[in-house]
C-alpha positions as CSV (number, residue, x, y, z in Angstrom):
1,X,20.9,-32.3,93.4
2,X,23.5,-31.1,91.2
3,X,27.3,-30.8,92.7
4,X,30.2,-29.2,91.6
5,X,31.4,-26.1,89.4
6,X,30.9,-25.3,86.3
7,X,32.9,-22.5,84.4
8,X,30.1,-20.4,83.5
9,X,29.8,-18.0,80.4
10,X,27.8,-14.7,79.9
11,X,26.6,-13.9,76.8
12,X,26.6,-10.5,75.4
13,X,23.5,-9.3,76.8
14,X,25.1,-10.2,80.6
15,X,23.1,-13.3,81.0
16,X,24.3,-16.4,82.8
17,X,24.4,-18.9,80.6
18,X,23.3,-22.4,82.4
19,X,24.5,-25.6,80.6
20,X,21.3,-27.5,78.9
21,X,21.1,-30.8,81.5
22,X,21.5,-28.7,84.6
23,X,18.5,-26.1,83.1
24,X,16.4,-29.3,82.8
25,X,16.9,-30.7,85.7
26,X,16.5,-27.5,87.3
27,X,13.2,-26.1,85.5
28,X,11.6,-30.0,86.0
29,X,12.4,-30.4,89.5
30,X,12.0,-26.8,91.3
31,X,10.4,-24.4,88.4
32,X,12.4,-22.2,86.7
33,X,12.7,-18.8,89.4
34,X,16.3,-18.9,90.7
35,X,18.0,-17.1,93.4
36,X,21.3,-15.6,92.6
37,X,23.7,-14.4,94.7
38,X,27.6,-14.3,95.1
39,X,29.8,-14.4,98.8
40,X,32.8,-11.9,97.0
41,X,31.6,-10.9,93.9
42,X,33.8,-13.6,91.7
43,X,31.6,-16.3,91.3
44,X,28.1,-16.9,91.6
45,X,25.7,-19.4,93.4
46,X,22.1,-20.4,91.6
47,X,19.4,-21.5,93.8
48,X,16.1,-22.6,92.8
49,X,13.9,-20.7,95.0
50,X,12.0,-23.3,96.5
51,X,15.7,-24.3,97.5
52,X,16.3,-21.0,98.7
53,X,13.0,-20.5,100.6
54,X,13.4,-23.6,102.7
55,X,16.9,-22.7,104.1
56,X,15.4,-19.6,104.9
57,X,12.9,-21.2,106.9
58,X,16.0,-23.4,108.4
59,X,17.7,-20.4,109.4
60,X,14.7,-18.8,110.7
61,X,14.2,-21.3,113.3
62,X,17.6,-20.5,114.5
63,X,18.1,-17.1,117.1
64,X,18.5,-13.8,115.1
65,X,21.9,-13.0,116.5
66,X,23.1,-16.6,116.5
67,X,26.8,-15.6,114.9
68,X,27.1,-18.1,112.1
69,X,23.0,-17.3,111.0
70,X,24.2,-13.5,110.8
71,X,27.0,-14.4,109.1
72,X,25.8,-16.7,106.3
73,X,22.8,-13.9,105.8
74,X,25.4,-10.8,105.4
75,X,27.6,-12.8,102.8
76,X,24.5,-14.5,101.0
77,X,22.3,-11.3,100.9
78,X,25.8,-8.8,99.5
79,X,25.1,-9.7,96.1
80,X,21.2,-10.7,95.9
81,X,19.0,-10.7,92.8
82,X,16.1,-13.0,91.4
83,X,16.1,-14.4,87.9
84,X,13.8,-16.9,85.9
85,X,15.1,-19.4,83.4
86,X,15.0,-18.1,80.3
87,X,13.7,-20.6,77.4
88,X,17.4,-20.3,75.6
């Protein structure tokens, strides 16, 4: 599990750029397809998908119009897009 922040940097193509240890960690543990999304639009939160998927499956256990399932959903689905780690 990796914890904490890290000020990221985007290259000139507007790529995230991931520092090396957390890649591989990430890539050897959980594959290298990665959720991305944002709660405002000023920072960003990387999920590796099968990370994602099971708290998807944890929320869908819960009722649809339980308040803080609805809520989590419409701030973690504003700013939505899949990526894969690239090899650099």
């Amino acid at each position: 599990m990796l914890r904490g922040n890290y000020a990221a940097k985007i290259d000139d193509k507007g790529r995230l750029k991931i520092p090396n240890a957390f890649r591989a960690l990430i890539e050897q543990t959980h594959g290298s397809e990665l959720f991305v999304t944002s709660l405002t639009g000023e920072s960003v939160r990387v999920y590796p998908m099968p990370v994602w998927l099971a708290l998807e499956e944890r929320l869908a256990r819960a009722p649809s119009t339980h308040p803080s399932r609805t809520k989590f959903l419409d701030r973690m689905n504003s700013f939505v897009q899949t990526a894969n780690i690239a090899s650099q």
